[in-house]
Legacy VTK file of the C-alpha trace (Angstrom):
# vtk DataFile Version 3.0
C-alpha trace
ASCII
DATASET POLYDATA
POINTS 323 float
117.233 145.077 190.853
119.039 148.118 191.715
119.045 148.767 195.559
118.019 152.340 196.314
121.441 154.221 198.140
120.357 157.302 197.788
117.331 159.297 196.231
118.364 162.125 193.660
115.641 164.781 192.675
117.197 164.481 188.824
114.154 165.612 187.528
114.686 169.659 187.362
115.724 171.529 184.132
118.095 173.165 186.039
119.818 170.051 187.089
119.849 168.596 183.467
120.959 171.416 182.343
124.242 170.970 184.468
124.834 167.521 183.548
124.325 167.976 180.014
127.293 170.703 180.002
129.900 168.873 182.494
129.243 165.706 180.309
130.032 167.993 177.120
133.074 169.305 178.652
134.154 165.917 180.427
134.071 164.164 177.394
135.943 166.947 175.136
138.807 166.902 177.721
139.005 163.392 177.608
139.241 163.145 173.610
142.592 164.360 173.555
144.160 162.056 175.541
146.213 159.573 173.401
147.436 155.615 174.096
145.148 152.886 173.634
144.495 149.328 175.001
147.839 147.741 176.273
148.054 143.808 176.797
149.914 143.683 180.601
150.293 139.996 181.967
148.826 140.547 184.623
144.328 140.261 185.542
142.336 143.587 185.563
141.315 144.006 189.242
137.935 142.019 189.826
137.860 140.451 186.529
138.124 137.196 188.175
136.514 135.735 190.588
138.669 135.807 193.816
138.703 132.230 194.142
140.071 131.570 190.854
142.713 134.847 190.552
145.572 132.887 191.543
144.805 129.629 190.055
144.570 132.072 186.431
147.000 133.961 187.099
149.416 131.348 187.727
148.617 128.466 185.074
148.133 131.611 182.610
152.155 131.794 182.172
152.782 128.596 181.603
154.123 129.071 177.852
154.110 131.899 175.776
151.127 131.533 173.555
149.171 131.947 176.561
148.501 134.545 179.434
146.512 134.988 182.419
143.938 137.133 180.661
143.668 134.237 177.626
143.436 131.774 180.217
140.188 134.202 182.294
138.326 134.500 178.901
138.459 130.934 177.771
137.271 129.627 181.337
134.486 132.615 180.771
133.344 131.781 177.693
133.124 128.061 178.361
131.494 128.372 181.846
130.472 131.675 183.054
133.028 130.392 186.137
130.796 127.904 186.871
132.440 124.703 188.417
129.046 122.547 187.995
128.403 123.788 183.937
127.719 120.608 181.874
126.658 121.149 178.263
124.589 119.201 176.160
127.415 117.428 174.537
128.866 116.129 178.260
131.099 118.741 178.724
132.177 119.326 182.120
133.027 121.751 184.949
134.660 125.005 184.856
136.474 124.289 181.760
134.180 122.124 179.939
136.080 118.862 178.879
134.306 116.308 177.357
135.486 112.828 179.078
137.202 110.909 176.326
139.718 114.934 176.312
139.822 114.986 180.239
140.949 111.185 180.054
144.113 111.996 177.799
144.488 115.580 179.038
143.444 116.345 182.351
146.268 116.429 184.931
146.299 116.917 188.887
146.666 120.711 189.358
146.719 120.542 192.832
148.845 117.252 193.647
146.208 115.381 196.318
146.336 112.357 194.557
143.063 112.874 191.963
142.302 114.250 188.761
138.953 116.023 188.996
137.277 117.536 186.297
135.162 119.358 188.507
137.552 120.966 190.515
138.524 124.006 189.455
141.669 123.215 191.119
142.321 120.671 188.847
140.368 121.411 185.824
141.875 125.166 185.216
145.607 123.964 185.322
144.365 121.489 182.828
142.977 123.850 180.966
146.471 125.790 180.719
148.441 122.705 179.897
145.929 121.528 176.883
146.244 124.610 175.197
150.248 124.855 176.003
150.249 121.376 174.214
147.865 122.087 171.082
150.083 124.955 170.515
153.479 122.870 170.301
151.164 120.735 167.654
150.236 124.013 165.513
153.797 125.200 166.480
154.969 125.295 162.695
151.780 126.983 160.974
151.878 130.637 159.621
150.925 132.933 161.039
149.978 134.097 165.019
150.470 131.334 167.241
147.831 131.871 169.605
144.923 132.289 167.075
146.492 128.961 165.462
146.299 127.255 169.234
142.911 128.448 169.988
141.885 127.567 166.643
143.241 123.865 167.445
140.520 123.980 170.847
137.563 124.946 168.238
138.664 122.892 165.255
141.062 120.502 166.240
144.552 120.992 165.369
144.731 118.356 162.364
142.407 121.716 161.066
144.529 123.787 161.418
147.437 122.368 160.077
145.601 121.150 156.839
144.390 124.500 156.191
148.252 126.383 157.117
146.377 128.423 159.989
142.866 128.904 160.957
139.975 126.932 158.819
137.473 128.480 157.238
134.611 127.644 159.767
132.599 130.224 160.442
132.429 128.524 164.487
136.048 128.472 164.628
136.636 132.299 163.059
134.210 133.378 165.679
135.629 131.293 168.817
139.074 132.826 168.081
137.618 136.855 167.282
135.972 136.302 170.611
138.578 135.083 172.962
141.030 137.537 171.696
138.076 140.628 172.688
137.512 139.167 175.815
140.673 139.030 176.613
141.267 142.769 176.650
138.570 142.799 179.039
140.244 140.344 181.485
143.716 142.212 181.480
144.960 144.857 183.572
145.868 147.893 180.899
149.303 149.396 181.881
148.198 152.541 180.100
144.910 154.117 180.361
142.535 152.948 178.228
141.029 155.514 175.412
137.872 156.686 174.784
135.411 155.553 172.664
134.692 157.569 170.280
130.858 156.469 170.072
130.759 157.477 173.883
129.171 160.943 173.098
126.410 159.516 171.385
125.860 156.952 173.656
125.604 159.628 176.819
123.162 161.544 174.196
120.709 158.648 173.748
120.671 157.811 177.003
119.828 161.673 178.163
117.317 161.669 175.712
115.486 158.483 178.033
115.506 160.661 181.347
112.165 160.085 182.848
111.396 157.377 181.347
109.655 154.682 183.915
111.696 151.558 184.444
110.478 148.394 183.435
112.236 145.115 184.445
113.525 143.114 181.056
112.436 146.257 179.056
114.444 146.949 176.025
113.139 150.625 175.076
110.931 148.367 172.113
107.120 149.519 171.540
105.813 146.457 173.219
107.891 147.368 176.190
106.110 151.261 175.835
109.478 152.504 175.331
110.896 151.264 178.747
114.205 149.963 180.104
115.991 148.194 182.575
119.191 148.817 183.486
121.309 146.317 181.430
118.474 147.514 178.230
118.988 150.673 178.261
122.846 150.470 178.292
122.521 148.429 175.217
120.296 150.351 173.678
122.649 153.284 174.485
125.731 151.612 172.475
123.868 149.843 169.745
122.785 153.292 168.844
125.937 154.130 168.076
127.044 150.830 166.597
128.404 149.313 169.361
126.490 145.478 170.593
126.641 145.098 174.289
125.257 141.479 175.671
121.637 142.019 177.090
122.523 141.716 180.518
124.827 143.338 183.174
126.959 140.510 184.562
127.560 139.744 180.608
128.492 143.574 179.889
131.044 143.281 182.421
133.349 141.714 179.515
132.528 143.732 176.975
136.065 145.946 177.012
138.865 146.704 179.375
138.326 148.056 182.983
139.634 151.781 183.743
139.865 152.418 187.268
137.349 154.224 188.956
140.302 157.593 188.841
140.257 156.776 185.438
136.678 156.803 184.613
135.706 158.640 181.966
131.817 159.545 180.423
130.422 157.118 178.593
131.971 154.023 180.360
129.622 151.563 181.416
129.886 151.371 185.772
128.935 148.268 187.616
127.530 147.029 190.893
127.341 144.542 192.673
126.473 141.720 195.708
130.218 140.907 196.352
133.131 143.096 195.498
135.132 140.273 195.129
133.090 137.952 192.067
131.784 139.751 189.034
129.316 137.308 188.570
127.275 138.690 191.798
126.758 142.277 189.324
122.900 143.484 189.495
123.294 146.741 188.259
125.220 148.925 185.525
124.421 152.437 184.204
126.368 154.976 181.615
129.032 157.276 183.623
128.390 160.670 182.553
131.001 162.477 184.830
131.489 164.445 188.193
130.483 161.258 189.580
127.487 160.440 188.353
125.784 158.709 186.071
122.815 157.747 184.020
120.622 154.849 185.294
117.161 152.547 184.987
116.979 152.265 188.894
114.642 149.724 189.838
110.866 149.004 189.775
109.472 152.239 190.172
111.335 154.817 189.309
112.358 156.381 186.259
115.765 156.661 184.415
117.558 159.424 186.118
121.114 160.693 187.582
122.417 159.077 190.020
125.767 158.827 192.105
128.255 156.328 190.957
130.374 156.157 194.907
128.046 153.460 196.669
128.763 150.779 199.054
128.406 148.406 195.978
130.435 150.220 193.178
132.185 147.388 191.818
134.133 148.740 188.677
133.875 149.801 185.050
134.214 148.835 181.679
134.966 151.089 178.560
132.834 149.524 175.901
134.422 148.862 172.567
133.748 147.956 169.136
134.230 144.621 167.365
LINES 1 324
323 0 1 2 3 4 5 6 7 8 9 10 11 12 13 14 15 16 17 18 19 20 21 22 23 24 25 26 27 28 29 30 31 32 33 34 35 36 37 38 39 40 41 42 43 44 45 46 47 48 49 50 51 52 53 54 55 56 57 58 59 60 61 62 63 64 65 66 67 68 69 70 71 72 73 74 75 76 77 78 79 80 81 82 83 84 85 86 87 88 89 90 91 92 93 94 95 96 97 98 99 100 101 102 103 104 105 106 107 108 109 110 111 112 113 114 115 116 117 118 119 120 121 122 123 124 125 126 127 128 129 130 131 132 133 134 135 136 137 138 139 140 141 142 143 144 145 146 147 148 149 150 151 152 153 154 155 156 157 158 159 160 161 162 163 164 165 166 167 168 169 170 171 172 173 174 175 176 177 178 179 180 181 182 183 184 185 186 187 188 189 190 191 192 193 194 195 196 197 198 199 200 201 202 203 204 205 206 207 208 209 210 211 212 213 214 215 216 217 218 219 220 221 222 223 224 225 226 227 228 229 230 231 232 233 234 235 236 237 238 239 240 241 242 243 244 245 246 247 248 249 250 251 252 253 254 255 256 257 258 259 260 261 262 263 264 265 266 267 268 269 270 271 272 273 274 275 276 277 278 279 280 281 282 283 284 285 286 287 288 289 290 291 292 293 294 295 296 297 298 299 300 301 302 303 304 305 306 307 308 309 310 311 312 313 314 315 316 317 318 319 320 321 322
């Protein structure tokens, strides 16, 4: 629910009227700038959880196939950062080893003696060092060395090797497209970050939604009368421009790299949340629109409107992209 920080009478023609033309003009300025997405080494500020930066950014060097930001959206996409995930299969902690792998691989990240797979302290060095080691095994296959290694995690790397790079399984196409996405989305850009070009449209649909009353899990479909949350309505934003966000906001938060907030442009998707130091406390993201403000399904309540993006709980943004 999105906490109330300050009440905007975004109702008014005249007020619209405003946006509508600084969001034109925003955006137009901002399509000419040029650059695009570039992989640093280093973590995009609040990606991580603070308790886990330095462990990531550490283990995340330890060969060359890997990085820091590889490293973040593995432990993501296994876990959601959670150090007590088990899956149906008996896959454990933060990095999800299944015993009989923890038994051959797991190692003692942080020398006191054990080798805990539910310490993150111990499990997330592990994590670095199995996928160091399964690329040395894929070492001589065609073709990019880090697909071939995180192929080996999904498929095994007797796959890999059999087929001279990665197999044709539809799981193991998918794990690898995946990490390699989130992974933008994890590292720190050392160039800003470029527009989408389906931002426009996205601001657009989203206008066309002012005053529409919130509804909590709405998704804008006729059972929901047309209504949104916060996290539905930014999808419904991008997917009507052919972009698929995840349905909720702590999810969306991986969905591209992270401009900084003197960087934001309209269109990006800005984020709040509980604690400015762990992205999984987010509870609220709307559509930046410019002139620091943006469009939002508040709460319970009230209707989608303009609001100010510079509150106590501003935690970042993310510039949604395709693929």
């Amino acid at each position: 629910m999105r906490k109330a920080w300050w009440g905007l009478a975004a109702g008014t023609g005249v007020f619209a009227g405003f946006m509508a033309l600084l969001v034109v003009g925003t955006f137009t300025a901002a399509a000419g700038l040029r650059g695009g997405v570039h992989q640093a080494a280093g973590l995009a500020k609040g990606a991580v959880p603070a308790a886990y930066r330095q462990l990531v950014d550490t283990w995340g060097r330890l060969c060359p196939e890997i990085s820091p930001a590889l490293l973040a959206a593995q432990l993501y996409q296994e876990s959601g950062w959670r150090e007590n995930a088990q899956s149906s299969a008996q896959a454990q902690g933060i990095a999800q080893f299944i015993p009989g792998t923890w038994a051959t691989h797991g190692i003692d990240g942080d020398g006191d003696g054990d080798r805990d797979v539910w310490d993150p302290q111990d499990a997330i060095p592990s994590a670095a060092t199995y996928d160091c080691k399964l690329a040395d095994y894929v070492a001589d296959v065609p073709g990019d060395r880090t697909d071939n290694m995180l192929a080996a995690y999904n498929a095994g790397a007797y796959r890999v090797i059999q087929y001279g790079g990665i197999p044709p399984y539809r799981e193991t196409q998918n794990y690898v497209a995946t990490i390699r996405k989130l992974e933008q989305s994890f590292a720190a850009p050392q160039n800003r970050v470029d527009p989408s070009r389906q931002a426009a449209g996205a601001i657009h649909y989203a206008q066309q939604k002012l005053g529409t009353p919130y509804l909590w899990g709405g998704d804008g479909t006729p059972e929901d009368g047309g209504r949104f949350d916060c996290s539905g309505l930014t999808k419904a934003a991008y997917a009507s421009v052919g972009i698929e966000l995840p349905r909720v906001a702590n999810d969306q938060w991986t969905a591209g790299p992270h401009p900084d907030r003197d960087e934001l442009l309209p269109g990006d998707l800005v984020f709040f949340a509980y604690d400015l130091s762990d992205p999984r406390s987010i509870h609220h993201v709307g559509i930046y629109v410019g002139g620091g403000y943006m469009i939002d399904a508040p709460y319970t309540g009230a209707k989608i409107r303009f609001d100010p993006v510079d509150t106590p709980d501003y935690f970042g943004a993310t510039r949604p992209t395709a693929g």
